[in-house]
C-alpha positions as CSV (number, residue, x, y, z in Angstrom):
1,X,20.1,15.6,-21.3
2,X,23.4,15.3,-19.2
3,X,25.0,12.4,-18.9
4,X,24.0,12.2,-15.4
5,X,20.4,12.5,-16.0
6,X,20.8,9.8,-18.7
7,X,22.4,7.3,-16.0
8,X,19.9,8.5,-13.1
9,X,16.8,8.6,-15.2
10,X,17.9,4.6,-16.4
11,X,18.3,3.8,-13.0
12,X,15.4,5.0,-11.3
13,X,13.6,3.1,-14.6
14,X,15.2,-0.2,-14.0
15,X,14.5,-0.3,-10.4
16,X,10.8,1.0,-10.4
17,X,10.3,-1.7,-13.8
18,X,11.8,-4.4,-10.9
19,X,10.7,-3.3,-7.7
20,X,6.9,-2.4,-9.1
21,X,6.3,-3.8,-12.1
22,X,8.1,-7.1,-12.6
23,X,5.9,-10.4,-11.8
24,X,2.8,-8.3,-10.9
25,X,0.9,-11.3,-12.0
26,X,2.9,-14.5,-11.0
27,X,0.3,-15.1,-8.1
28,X,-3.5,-14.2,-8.1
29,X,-5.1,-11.1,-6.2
30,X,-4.8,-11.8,-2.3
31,X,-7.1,-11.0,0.4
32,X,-10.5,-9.4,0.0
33,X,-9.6,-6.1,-1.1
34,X,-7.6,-6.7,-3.9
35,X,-10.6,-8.8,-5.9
36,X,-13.1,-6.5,-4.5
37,X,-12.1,-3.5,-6.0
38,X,-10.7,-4.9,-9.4
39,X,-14.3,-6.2,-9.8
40,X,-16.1,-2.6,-8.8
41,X,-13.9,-1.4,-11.7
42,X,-14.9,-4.5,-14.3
43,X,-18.5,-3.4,-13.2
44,X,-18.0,0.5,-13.8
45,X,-16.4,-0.3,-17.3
46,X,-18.4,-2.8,-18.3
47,X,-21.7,-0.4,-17.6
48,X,-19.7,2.5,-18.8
49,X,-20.5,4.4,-15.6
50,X,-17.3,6.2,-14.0
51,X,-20.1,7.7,-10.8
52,X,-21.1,4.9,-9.0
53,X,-19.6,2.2,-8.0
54,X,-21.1,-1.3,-8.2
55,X,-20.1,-4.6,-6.8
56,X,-22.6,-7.4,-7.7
57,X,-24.6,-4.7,-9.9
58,X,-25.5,-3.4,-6.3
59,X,-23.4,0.6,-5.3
60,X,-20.4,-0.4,-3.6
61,X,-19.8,3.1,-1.7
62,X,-17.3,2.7,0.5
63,X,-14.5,4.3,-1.1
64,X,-13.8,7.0,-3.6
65,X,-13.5,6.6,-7.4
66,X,-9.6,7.6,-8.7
67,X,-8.3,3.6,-8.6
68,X,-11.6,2.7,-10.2
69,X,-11.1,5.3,-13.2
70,X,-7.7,4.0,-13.1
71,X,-8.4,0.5,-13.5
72,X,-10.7,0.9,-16.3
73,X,-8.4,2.7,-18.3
74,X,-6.1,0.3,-17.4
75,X,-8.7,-2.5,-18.2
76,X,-9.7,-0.7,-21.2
77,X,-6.1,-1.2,-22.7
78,X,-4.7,-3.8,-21.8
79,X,-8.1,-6.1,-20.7
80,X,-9.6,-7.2,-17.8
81,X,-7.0,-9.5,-15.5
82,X,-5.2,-9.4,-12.1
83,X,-2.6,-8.1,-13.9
84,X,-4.0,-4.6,-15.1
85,X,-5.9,-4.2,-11.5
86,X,-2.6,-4.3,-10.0
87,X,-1.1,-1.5,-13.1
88,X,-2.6,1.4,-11.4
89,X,-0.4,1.3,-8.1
90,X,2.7,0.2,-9.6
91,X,2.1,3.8,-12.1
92,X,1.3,6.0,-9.3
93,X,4.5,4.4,-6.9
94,X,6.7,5.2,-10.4
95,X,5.4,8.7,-9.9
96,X,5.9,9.0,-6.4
97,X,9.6,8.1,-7.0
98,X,9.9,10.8,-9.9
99,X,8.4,13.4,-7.5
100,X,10.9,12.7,-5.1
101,X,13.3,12.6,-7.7
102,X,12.8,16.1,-9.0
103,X,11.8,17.7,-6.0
104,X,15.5,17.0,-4.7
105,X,17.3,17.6,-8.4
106,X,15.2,21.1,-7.7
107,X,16.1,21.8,-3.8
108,X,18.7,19.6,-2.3
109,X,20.5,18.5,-5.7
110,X,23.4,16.0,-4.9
111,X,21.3,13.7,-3.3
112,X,18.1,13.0,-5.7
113,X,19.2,9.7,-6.8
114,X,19.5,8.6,-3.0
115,X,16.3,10.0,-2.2
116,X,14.1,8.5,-5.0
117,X,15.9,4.9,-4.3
118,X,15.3,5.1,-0.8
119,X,11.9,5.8,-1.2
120,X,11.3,3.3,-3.9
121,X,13.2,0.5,-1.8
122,X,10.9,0.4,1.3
123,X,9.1,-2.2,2.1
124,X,5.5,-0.4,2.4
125,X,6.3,1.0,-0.9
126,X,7.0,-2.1,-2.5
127,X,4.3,-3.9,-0.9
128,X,1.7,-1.5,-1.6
129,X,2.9,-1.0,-5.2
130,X,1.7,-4.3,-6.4
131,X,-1.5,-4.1,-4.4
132,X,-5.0,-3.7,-6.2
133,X,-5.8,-0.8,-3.6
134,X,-6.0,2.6,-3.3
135,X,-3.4,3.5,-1.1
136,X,-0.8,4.1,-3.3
137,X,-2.8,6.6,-5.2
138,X,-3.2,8.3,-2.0
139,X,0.5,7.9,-0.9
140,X,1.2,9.5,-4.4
141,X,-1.1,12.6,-4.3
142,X,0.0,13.2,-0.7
143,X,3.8,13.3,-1.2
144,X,3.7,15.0,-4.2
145,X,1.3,17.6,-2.9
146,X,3.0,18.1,0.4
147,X,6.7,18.6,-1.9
148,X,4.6,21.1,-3.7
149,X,3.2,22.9,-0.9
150,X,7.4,23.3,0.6
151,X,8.5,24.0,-3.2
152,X,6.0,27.2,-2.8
153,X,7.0,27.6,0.8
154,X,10.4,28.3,-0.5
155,X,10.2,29.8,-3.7
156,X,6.4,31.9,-2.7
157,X,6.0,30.4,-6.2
158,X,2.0,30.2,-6.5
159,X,1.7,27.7,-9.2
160,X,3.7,24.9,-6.4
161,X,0.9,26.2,-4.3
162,X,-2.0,25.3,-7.0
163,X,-0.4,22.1,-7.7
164,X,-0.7,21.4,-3.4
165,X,-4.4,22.1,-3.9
166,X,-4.8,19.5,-7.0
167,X,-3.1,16.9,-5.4
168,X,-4.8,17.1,-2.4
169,X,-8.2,16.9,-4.5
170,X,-6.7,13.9,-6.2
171,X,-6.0,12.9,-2.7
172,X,-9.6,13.4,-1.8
173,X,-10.3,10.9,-4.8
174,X,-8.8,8.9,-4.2
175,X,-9.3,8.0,-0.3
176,X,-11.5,10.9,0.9
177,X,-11.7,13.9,3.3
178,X,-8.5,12.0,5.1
179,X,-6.0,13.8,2.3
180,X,-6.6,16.9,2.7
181,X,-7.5,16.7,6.2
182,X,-4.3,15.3,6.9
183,X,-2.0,17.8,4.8
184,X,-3.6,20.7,7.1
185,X,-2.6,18.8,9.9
186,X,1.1,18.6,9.0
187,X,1.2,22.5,8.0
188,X,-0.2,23.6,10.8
189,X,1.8,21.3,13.5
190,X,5.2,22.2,11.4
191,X,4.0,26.0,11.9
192,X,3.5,25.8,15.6
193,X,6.7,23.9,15.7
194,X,8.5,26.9,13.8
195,X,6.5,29.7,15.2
196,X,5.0,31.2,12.4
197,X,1.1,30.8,12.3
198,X,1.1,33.2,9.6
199,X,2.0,30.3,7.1
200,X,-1.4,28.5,7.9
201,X,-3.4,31.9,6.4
202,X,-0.7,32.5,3.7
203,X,-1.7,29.0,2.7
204,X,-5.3,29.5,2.6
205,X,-5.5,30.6,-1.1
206,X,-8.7,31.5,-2.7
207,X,-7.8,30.4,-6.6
208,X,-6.2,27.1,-5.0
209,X,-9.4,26.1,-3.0
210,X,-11.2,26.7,-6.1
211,X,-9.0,24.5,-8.1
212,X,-9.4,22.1,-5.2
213,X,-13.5,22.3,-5.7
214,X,-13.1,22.1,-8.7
215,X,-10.7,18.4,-9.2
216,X,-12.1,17.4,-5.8
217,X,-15.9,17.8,-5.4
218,X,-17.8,16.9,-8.9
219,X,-17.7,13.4,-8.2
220,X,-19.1,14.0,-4.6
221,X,-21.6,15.9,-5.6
222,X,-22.5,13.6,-8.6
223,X,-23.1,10.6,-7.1
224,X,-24.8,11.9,-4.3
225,X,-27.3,12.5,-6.5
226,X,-27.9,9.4,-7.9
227,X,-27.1,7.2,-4.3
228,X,-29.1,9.2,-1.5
229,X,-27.4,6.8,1.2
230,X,-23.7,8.1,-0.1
231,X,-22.9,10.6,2.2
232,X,-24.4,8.1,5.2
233,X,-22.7,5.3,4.1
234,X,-19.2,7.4,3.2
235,X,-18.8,9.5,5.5
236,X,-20.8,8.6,8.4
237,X,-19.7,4.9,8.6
238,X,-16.8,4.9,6.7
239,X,-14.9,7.9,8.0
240,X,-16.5,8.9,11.1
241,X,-17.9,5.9,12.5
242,X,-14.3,3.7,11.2
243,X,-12.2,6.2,12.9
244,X,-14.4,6.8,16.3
245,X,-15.0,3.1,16.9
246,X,-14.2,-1.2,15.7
247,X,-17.5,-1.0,13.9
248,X,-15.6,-2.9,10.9
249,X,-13.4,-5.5,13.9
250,X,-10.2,-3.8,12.9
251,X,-9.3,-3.4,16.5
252,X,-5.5,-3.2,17.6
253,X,-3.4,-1.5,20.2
254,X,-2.5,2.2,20.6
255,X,0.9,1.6,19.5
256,X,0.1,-0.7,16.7
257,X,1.3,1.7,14.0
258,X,5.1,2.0,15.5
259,X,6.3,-1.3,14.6
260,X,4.1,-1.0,11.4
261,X,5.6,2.4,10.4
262,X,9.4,0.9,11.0
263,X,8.4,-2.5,8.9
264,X,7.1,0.2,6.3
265,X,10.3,1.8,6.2
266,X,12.3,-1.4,6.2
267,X,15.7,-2.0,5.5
268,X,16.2,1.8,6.3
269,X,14.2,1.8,9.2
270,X,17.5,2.1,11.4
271,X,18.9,5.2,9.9
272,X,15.2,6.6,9.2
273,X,14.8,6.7,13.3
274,X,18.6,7.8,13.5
275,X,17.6,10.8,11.2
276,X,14.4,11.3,12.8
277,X,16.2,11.4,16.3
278,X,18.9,13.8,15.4
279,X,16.8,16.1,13.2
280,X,14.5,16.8,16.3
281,X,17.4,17.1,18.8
282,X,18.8,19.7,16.7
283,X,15.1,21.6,16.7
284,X,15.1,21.4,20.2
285,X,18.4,22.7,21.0
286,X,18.3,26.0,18.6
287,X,15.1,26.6,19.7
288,X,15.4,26.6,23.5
289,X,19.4,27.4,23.7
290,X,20.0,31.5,23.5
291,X,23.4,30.6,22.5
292,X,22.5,28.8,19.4
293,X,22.3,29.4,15.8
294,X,18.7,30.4,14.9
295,X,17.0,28.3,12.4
296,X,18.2,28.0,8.6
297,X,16.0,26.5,5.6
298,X,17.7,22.9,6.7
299,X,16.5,22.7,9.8
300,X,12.7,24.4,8.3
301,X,12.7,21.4,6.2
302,X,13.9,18.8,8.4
303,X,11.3,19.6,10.9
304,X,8.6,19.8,8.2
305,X,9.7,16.5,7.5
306,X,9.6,15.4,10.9
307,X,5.5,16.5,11.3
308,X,4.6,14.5,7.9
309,X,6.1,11.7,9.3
310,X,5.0,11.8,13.2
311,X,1.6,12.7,12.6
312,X,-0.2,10.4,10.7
313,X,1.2,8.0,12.9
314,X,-0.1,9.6,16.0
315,X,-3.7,10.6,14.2
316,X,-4.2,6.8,13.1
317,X,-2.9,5.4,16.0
318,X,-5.8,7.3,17.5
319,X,-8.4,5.8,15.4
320,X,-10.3,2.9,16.8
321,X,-10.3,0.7,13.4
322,X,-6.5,0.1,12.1
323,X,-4.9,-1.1,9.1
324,X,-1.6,-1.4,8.1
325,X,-2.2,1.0,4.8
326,X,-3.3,3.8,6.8
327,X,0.1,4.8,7.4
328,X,2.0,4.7,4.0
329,X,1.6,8.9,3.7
330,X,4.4,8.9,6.1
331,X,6.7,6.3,4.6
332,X,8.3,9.1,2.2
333,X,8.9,11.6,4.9
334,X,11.1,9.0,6.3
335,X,13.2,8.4,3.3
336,X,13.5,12.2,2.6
337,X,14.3,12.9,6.5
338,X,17.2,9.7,5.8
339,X,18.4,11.3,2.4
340,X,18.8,14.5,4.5
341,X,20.8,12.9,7.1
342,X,23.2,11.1,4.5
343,X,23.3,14.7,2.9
344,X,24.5,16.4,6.1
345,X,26.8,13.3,7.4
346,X,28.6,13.4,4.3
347,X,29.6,17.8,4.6
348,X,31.2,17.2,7.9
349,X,34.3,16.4,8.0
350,X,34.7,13.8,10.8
351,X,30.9,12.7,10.9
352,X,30.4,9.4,11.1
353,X,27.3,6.9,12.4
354,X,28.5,4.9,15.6
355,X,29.4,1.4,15.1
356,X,26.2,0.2,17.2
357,X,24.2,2.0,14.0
358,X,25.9,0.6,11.3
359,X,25.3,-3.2,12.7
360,X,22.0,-2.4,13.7
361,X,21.3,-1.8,9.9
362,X,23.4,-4.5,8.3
363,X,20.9,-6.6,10.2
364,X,17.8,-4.9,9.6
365,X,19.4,-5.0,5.9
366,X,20.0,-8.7,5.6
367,X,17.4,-9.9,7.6
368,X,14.7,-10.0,5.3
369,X,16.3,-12.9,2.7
370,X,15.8,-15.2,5.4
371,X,11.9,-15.5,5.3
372,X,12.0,-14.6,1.5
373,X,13.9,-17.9,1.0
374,X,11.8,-19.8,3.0
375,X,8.3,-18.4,2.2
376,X,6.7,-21.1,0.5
377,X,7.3,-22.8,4.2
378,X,6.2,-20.3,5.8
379,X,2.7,-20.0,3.7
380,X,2.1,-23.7,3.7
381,X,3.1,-24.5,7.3
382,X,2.7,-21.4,8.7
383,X,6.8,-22.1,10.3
384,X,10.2,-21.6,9.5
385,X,11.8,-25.0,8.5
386,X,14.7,-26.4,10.5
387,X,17.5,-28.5,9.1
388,X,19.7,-27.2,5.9
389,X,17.0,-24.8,4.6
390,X,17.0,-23.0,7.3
391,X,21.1,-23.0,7.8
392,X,21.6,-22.3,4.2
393,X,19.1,-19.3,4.2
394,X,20.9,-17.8,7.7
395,X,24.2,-18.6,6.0
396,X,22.9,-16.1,3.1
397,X,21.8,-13.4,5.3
398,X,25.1,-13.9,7.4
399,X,27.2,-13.2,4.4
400,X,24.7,-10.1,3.3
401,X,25.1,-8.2,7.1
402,X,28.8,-9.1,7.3
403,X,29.4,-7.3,3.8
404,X,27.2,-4.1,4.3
405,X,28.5,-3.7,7.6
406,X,32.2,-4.1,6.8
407,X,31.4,-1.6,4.0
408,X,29.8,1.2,5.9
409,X,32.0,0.9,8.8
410,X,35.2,2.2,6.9
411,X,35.8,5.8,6.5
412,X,33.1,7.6,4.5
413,X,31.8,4.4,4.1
414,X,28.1,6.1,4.5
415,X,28.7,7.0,0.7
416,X,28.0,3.5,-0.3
417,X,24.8,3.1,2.2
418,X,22.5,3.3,-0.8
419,X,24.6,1.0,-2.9
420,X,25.0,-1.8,-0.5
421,X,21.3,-1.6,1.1
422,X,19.4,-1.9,-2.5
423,X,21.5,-5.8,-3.0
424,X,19.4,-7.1,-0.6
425,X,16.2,-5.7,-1.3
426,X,16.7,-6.9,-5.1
427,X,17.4,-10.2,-3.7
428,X,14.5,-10.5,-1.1
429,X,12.0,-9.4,-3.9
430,X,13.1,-11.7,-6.5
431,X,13.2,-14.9,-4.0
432,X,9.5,-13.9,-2.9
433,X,8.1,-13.6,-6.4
434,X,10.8,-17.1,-7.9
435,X,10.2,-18.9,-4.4
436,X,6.8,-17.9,-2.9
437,X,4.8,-17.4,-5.7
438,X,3.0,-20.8,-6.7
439,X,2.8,-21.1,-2.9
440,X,1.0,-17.6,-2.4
441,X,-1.2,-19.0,-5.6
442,X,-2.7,-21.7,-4.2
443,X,-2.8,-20.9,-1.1
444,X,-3.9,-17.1,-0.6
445,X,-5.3,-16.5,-4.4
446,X,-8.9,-17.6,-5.3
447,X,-7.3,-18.0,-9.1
448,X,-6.5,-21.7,-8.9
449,X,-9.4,-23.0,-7.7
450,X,-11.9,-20.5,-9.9
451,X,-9.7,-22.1,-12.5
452,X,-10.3,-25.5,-11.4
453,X,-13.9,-25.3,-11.6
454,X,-14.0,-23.6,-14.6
455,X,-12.7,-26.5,-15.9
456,X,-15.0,-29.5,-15.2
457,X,-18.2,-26.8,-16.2
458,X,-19.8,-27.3,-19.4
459,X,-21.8,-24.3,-19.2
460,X,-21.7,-21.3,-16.6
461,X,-23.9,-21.6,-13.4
462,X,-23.9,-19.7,-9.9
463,X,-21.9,-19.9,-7.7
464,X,-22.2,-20.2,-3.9
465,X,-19.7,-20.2,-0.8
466,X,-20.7,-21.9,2.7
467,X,-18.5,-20.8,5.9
468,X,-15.3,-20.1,3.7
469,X,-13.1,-16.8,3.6
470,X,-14.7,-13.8,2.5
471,X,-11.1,-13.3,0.5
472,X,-12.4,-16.6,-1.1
473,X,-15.7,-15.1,-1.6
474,X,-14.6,-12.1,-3.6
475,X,-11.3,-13.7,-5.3
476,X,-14.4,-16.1,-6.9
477,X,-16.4,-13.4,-8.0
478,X,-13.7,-11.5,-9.5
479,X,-12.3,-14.4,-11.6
480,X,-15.5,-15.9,-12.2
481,X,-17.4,-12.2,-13.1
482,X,-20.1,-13.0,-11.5
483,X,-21.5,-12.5,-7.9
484,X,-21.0,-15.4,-5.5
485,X,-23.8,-16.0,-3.3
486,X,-23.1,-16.5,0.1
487,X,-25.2,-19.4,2.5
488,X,-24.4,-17.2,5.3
489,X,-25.7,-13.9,4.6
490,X,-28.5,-14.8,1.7
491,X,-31.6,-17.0,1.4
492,X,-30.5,-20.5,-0.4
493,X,-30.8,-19.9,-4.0
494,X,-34.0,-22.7,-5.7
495,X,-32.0,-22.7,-8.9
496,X,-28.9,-25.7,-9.4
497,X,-25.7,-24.3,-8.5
498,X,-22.3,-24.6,-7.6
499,X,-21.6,-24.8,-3.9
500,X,-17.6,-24.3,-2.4
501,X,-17.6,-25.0,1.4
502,X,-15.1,-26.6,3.8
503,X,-13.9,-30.0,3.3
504,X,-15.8,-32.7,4.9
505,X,-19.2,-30.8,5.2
506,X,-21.6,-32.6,2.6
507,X,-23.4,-34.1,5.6
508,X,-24.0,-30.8,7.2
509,X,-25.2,-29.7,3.5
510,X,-27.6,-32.0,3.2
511,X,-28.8,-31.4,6.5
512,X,-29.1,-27.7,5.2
513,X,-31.0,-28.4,1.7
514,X,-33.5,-31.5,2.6
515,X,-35.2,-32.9,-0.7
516,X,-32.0,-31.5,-2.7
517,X,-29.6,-33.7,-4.2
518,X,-25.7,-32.7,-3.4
519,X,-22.9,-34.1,-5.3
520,X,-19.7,-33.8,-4.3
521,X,-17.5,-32.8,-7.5
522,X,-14.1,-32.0,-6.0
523,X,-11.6,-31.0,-3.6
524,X,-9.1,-28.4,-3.2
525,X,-6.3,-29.2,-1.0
526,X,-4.3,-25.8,-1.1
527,X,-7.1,-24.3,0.8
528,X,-9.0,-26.9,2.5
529,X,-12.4,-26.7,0.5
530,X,-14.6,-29.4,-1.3
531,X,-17.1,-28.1,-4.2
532,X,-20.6,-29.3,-4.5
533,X,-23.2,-29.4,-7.3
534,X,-26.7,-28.3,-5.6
535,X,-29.6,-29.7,-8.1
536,X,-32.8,-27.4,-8.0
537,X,-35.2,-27.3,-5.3
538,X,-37.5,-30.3,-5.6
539,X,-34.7,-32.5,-7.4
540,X,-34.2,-36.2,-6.1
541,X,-32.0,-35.9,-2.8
542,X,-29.1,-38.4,-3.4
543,X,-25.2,-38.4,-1.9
């Protein structure tokens, strides 16, 4: 090992151990996925069944297996806690950033370390790398299939072209048919865009698409078997009908995924569009000027590049039911497309990013620390403070913009874009997970409050939820292992039980259970809920 490999390789570890890995557990799972599908994994492992997945001992089919599988290994060494349901992403984002690492060490050396960084340092990335979710496993087979599929495109090497055909079958795994649905997309778009169809039929490889069967279809075909209703509640309403309508109230406008896919790529998201702008201007030009240079292996890639990215922004943003995760496939095109652009910038002599750029990303840059260091505000009053907080966190993200942009404004100052950009993402991440953390806690984890009312139990008893959250609802079932009933969607349960509902409701209660005594027990202020104790049906009724 070089000494350069030695420096890189310790670099791309301490930043993936920081960016990933650090603080995965300082605040609880969030929302309702996160919860959900740690507790479909408790359920698989605990039953030792790695088919179907359960949620409330009841199959839970909406998605694929490959986080499950990863979360009970995961679970299997290290135990069952928020923690280890957030391991798998963090793993598969540290191999993301290795692909990207030795895909460019392999065919655009010089500029590896850039990439990988890049990639590792955007926001989606980041975000979705300490999720319990299985988009990062999809954003991880997808890159590093796609890099496979141009390493064979360029070397007509057939094992790149077997490993395209695994990863897309772990891609199928781990979010269904949309992997390799999506990779076909992108070969064929870059093809038309190059002229040369042929590629499409080249890539259509018999041993690959029996590799792919292979990796990809025994789950399918396995828990079909078992669960009659899979392939109508999968793909039917779950693909098809999630994509062709709002049947899950996911609703938002056409262009939804533009601003999402530039927060994804932020603090680069300025010389990411910069890049994407100048790589399809120089497409357009060679390909419609009969003066101009015909196409090299640069401009193949670039373009290439420029489809990964596009597309599953365009194919999502036709889909009736959106979500910010559908779009993190593209976020690495966007960092390779920007590595690409640094690489070319920095061979001309004379090449240089206007002024207008450069500004344009020292704020995009610094930006960020300002709700970092005031996120606890911003979760419990849902408002940026005024007064010296507020002055002291601009003064912070003053001083940030004015250094990266006096930086990269001198000449070959683009060297040190990299450099300079990473400072305040380091700084944004650690004041989120030092400032916002107890705050995020209480506020949008159901860990506290499981933990309260663990507490004041002397033995375990159901549990039930009234008009709450439905992220409430599964964060309680997940740190509780057990299902939580629900008032609203289920008959009342006969037998005593624990009751969380909105604060102030015992009245309404009451009202609800007549001949049943309810005691109030406590409140939780974070999140604006009392808990009850509900004797059994045909108990005294007292207040």
């Amino acid at each position: 090992m070089t000494n350069r490999t030695r420096t890189d390789s310790l670099l791309l570890a301490g930043f993936c151990a920081f960016l990933f890995f650090y603080g995965l557990a300082q605040f609880g799972l969030i929302g309702a996925d996160e919860p959900r599908y740690a507790q479909v994994a408790r359920e698989m492992l605990e039953r030792h069944d790695w088919v179907t997945p359960t949620l409330g001992g009841v199959p839970w089919l909406e998605k694929p297996p490959l986080y499950y599988w990863q979360a009970m290994l995961a679970y299997s060494i290290f135990g069952v806690s928020d923690w280890s349901a957030r391991l798998p992403s963090a793993i598969d984002a540290t191999g993301l950033v290795l692909a990207v690492y030795f895909f460019l060490c392999r065919f655009r050396r010089g500029f590896e370390v850039d990439g990988a960084l890049i990639t590792a340092a955007s926001a989606g990335i980041i975000g979705y790398a300490r999720a319990a979710s299985m988009d990062m496993a999809l954003t991880a087979a997808f890159t590093l299939g796609l890099l496979a599929w141009w390493a064979w495109r360029e070397t007509e090497n057939k094992i790149y072209l077997a490993l395209f055909y695994g990863c897309m079958a772990l891609g199928m795994l781990a979010k269904g048919p949309v992997a390799p649905f999506l990779a076909a997309l992108v070969i064929v778009l870059y093809a038309a865009a190059v002229r040369d169809l042929h590629l499409v039929f080249k890539t259509l490889w018999l041993p690959g698409i029996v590799l792919f069967c292979l990796i990809g279809l025994p789950w399918y075909i396995a828990v079909q078997i078992r669960n009659l209703q899979f392939f109508r509640e999968f793909i039917l309403q779950h693909n098809l009908a999630r994509f062709s309508s709002n049947v899950y109230h996911h609703r938002e406008p056409f262009w939804y995924y533009l601003p999402v896919t530039a927060l994804g790529l932020v603090p680069w998201s300025v010389f990411a569009g910069a890049a994407l702008i100048q790589s399809v201007r120089q497409w357009w030009n060679k390909q419609n000027s009969p003066s101009a240079a015909s196409l090299d292996l640069e401009d193949h890639f670039r373009i290439f590049l420029v489809c990964w990215l596009l597309l599953p922004v365009v194919f999502f943003s036709i889909s009736q039911s959106k979500l910010p995760g559908y779009i993190l496939p593209a976020i690495p095109a966007g960092a390779l497309l920007l590595a690409g652009y640094l690489r070319w910038h920095l061979q001309q002599e004379n090449s240089e990013p206007s002024k207008a750029l450069i500004v344009a990303h020292a704020l995009l840059a610094g930006a960020p620390i300002v709700p970092a260091l005031l996120i606890a505000y911003l979760i419990t009053q849902h408002r940026l403070p005024g007064g010296q907080p507020m002055l002291v966190a601009l003064a912070v993200a003053f001083v940030l913009c004015a250094a990266i942009a006096l930086t990269l404004v001198r000449k070959g100052g683009l060297r040190m874009l990299r450099f300079v950009t990473l400072i305040p993402v380091v700084l944004t991440v650690g004041a989120v997970l030092k400032l916002g953390s107890v705050a995020m806690d209480q506020k949008l984890s159901a860990r506290p409050l499981a933990l309260e009312i663990a507490s004041i139990q002397t033995r375990p008893s159901p549990l039930a939820i009234y008009h709450v959250r439905r992220e409430l609802e599964y964060g309680l079932t997940f740190y509780r292992n057990q299902l939580t009933l629900n008032y609203d969607w289920v008959k009342i349960p006969q037998q005593a039980h624990l009751l969380v509902a909105p604060e102030n409701s015992q009245l309404e209660i009451a009202r609800m259970l007549p001949g049943r005594r309810v005691s109030y027990i406590g409140h939780y202020a974070p999140q604006q809920v009392d808990y009850y104790w509900i004797a059994a049906a045909g108990a005294a009724s007292t207040q």
